[in-house]
N, C-alpha and C positions, 0 to 999 in steps of 0.2 A: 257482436262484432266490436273489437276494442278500437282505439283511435288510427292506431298502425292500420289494420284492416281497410277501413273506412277512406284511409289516406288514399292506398294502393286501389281500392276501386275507384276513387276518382281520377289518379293518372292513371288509369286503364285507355279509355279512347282514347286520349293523345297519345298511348306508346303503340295502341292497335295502327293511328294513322302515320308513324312515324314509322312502321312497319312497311307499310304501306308507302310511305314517300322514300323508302330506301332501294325497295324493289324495282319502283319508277326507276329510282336514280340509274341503277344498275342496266335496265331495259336500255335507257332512254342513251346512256351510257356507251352501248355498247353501238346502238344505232349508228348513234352520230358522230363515234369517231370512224366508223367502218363510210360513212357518207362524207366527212372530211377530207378522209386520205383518198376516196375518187374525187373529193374538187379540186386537190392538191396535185394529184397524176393529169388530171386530164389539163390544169392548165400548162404544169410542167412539159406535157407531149405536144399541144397547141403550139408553145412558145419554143422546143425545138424544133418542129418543123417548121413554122414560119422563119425563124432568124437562123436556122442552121442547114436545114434540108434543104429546104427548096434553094436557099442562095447556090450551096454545094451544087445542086441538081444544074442551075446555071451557070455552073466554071469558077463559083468563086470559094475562096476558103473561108472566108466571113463574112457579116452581111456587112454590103456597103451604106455610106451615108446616106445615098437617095433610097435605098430599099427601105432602110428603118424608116425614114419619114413617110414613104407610102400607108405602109405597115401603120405608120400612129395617124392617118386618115385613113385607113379603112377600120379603126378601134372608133375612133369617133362617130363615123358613122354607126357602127351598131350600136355606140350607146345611144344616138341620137333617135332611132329604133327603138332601142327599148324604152325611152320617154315618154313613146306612145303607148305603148301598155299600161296596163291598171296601174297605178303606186307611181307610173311616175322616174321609177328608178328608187325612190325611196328617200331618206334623208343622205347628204354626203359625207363624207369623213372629218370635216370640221364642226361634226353634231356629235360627236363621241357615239358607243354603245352601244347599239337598239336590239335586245331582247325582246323585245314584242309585237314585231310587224307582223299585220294579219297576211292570212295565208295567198290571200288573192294578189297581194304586191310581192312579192318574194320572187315568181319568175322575171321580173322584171329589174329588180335588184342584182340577181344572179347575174343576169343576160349580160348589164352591163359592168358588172366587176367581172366576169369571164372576158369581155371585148378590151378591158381597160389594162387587167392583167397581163393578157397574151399577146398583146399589142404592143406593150412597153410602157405603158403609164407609171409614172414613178409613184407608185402604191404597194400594201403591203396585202397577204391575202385574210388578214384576221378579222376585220370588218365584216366580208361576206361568208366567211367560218360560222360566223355567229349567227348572223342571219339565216343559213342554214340548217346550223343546228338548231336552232328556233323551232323551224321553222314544221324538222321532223320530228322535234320532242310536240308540237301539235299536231300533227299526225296521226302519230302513236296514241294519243288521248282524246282523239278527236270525239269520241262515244261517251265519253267521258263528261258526265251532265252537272259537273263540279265546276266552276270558273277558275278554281282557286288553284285548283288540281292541272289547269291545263296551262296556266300561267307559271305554275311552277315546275312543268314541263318542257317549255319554251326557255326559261333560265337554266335550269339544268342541261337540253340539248346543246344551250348556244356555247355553255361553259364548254361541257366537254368536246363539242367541236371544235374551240379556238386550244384546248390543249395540244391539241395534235400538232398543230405549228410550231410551239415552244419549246417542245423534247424533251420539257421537262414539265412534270403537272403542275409543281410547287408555285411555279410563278404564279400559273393562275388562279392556282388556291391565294397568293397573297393579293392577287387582283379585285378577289369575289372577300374577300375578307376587309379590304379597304374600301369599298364598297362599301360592305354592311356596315363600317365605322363610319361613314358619312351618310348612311341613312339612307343609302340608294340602293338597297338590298335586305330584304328582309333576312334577319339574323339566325331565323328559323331552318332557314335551307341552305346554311354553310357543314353542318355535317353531311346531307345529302349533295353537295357540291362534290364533298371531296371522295364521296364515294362512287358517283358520275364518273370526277375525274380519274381514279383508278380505275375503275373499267373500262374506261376510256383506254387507258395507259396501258394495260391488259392485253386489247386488240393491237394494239402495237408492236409488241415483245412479244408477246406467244404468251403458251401457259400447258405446261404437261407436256414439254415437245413437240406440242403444233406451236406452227410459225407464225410471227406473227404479221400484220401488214408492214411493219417496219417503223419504225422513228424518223423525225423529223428532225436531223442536226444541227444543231441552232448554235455556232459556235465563230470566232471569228478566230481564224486560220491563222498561223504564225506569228503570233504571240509569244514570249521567251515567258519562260517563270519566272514569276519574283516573290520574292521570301523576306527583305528584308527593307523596310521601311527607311526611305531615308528624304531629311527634310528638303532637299530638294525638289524632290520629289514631288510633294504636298505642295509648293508655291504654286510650284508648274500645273499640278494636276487642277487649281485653284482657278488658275487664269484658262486653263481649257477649258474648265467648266464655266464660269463667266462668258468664254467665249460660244462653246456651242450652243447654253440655254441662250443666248443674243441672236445668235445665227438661227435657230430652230422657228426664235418666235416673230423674225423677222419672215422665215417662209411663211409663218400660220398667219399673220399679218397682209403678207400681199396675196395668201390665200384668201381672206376675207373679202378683200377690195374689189377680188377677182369675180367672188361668189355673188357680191351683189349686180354685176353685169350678168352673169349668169343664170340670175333670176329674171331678169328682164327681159333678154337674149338668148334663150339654152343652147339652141343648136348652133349661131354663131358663134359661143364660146368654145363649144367641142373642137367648133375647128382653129379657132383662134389659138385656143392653145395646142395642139396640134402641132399648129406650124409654128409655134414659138418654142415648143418642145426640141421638134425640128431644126429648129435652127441652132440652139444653143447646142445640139448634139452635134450637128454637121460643122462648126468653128471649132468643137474641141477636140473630133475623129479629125480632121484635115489639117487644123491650124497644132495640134497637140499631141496628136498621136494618143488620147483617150480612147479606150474600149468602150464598146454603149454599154453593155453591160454596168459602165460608172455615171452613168449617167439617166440611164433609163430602167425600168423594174424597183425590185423594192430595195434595191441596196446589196443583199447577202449575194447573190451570184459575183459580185462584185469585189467583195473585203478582201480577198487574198491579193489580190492586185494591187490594191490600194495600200494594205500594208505593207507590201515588196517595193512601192516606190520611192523613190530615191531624187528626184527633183522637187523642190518645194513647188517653184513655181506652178508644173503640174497640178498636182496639189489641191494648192488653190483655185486652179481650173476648174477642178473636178469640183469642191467643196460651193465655189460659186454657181458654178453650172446644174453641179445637182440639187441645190436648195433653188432655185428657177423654175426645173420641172418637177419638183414638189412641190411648192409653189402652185403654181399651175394644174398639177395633180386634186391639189386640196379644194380648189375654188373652183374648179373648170367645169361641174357636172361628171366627171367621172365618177368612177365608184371603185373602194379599197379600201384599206386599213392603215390611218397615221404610223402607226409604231416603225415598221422597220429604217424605211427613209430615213428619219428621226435621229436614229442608231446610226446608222451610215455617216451623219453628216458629224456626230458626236466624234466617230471613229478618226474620220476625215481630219479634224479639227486638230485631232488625240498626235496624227502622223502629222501632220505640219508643224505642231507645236516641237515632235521631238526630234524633227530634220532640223529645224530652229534651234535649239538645246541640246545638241547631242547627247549629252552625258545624265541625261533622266530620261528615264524607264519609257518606255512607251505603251506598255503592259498595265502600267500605273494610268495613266495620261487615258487611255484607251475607256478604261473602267469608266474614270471619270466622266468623260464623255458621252460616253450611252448614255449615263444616270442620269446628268444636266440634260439633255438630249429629251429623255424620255418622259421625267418630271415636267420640264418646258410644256410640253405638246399635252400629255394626258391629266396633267396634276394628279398623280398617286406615286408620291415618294418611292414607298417600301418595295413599290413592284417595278420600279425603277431601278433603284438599288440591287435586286436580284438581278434584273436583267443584266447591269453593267455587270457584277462578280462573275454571270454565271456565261456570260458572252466569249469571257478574256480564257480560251481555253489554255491547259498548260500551267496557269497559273495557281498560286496556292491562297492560303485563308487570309495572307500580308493583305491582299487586293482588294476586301472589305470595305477598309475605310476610306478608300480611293472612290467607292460606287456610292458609299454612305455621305460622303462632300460632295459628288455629284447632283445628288438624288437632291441633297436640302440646298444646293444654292440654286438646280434647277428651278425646282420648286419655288424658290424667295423668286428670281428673276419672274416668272411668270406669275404671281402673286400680285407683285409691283404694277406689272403691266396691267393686270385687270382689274386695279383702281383705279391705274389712270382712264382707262375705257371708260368705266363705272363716272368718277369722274367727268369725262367728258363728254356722257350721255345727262348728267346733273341725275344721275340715280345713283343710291346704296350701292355699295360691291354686294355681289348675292354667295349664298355659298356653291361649290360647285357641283353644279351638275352634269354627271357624265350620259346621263340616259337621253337630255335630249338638249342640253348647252355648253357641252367641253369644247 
């Protein structure tokens, strides 16, 4: 046997097990986007019957302002319910990521990111995406007498279950990939990520003329194209972004303050905030002529509205109003996913700025906004930056560098802030961790 030989028998079991961790991928893949797209329907069906059915069913064409506030005290309660179950409800959405909650807490996580969601909590659904898919990539390997093996079935499920919300895989391949550049992901299972996430992507779209469950549109509605870069533009996009990453970590801020009553207190926070959800919606339906939809959920049912409007003042109703119950979202014991809100408010910011400035782009301004927005809250540039380019639909490749100025001043603003924490705990900045201190 010459050295070549000898070489090739030694990477043999690692290309046997990488065999083997591609299959999982695909299995594990195919599961948990087909179990995504039912936690996706079913909340979707929940949240129109509550705020559309039944209103209709009683004479009205929309839900009124005391219905929605019912509505967000009977969400509290069940989350308040699920508290009592194993886990607790789990960690909240100001704890970034979790891949790895044991199987015994996961209905209890569900229980109340289903109550939080369909109720109107201003949350996103990727948080308990992932906790899901988790939760059935350990399922599937549950016989599985490997740790290593079942852990990296849990990252794989959770990946490819939060694809199905973005419509597009890439973001979250650039999520799992920054990740493994900060050492919060083993580097070993970003091929098997992306082969997850195409399968995932697969049961989506079809394959051979069967259909598929369908995609997830992740797009924010009436946007103009733009093609051609102009320095205006950049100023503007410059201070939106300044502005939203300020505004984002000013929510994620009195989210904190909020969380530490909420540790002391659970159940009267649920309803605390409730009713301060409550009210801040019920001043801007009667005092403003806001739709909840702007104010409550994760944002996206929302965008088209938001960018059709045409008063500032509004506006900045909406922009104050819904960073309140995000706010309150993030701290209150609820349970969701930071991202979309985030994006909303980036948007929000993106429309005020260009009611302000007529004459710069709001397509530009928009990108920005997400990026600053998304950076802020998660600290991952790159998957920031896709998100604004890939948000601003309509738009062409000019809009890049608009999500790429977003992405790093987000990023610097929220940087800033967490040495002055670091700071004014008299400890080191640490670096960041999304699994269990973003």
């Amino acid at each position: 046997m010459n050295d070549d030989d000898a070489n090739l028998a030694e990477r043999a079991p690692d290309l046997k097990a990488m065999r083997r961790l591609l299959l999982i991928a695909v299995i594990v893949g195919i599961v948990a986007a087909i179990g995504a797209t039912a936690f996706l329907w079913l909340v979707h069906e929940l949240q129109t019957l509550v705020f559309s059915s039944l209103p209709d069913a009683l004479g009205y064409d929309s839900a009124p302002w005391w219905w929605a506030a019912i509505l967000l005290l009977v969400g509290a309660t069940i989350v308040a319910i699920a508290q009592r179950l194993p886990g607790r409800t789990g960690s909240g959405p100001l704890t970034g990521f979790h891949f790895d909650n044991p199987l015994p807490i996961v209905p209890s996580v569900l229980l109340a990111a289903i109550a939080s969601l369909v109720f109107g909590i201003a949350l996103g659904p990727e948080a308990p995406l992932i906790v899901l898919g988790s939760a059935l990539g350990l399922i599937l390997l549950h016989r599985s007498g490997n740790a290593q093996a079942k852990q990296a079935g849990a990252f794989l499920g959770g990946t490819a279950a939060i694809g199905a919300v973005f419509g597009n895989p890439f973001i979250t391949a650039f999520m799992i990939l920054e990740f493994a550049a900060l050492g919060l992901a083993p580097s070993a299972l970003v091929v098997p990520v992306l082969v997850a996430l195409g399968a995932s992507y697969l049961v989506q779209v079809g394959i051979a003329g069967i259909p598929g469950v369908g995609t997830h549109s992740l797009s924010v509605p009436g946007m103009p194209a733009y093609n051609d870069i102009a320095i205006g533009d950049l100023v503007a996009a410059t201070a939106v972004a300044i502005v939203a990453g300020i505004v984002t970590l000013l929510a994620r801020e009195g989210g904190l303050r909020f969380s530490r009553v909420a540790e002391r207190r659970p159940v009267p926070a649920l309803y605390i905030g409730a009713l301060v959800t409550a009210g801040v919606l019920t001043i801007a339906m009667l005092g403003f002529d806001v739709q909840i939809d702007q104010i409550l959920f994760s944002g996206e049912p929302g965008m088209a509205t938001l960018v059709a409007e045409t008063s500032l003042l509004t506006v900045l109703v909406i922009l104050v109003f819904k960073a309140i119950a995000y706010s309150i979202a993030l701290g209150g014991g609820f349970r969701g996913g930071p991202i979309f809100p985030a994006t909303f408010l980036g948007v929000a910011v993106a429309v005020a700025g260009a009611l302000l400035v007529p004459d710069v782009s709001v397509s530009a301004l928009a990108a920005a906004g997400i990026a600053a927005a998304a950076a802020a809250m998660i600290k991952l540039p790159a998957t920031s930056a896709l998100l604004g380019a890939l948000l601003i639909g309509g738009s062409e490749s000019a809009i890049a560098p608009f999500a790429i100025l977003g992405a790093v001043v987000g990023l610097g603003i929220r940087l800033v802030a967490d040495q002055r924490e670091a700071r004014a705990a008299n400890a080191p900045a640490s670096v960041p961790n999304h699994q269990a201190n973003d």
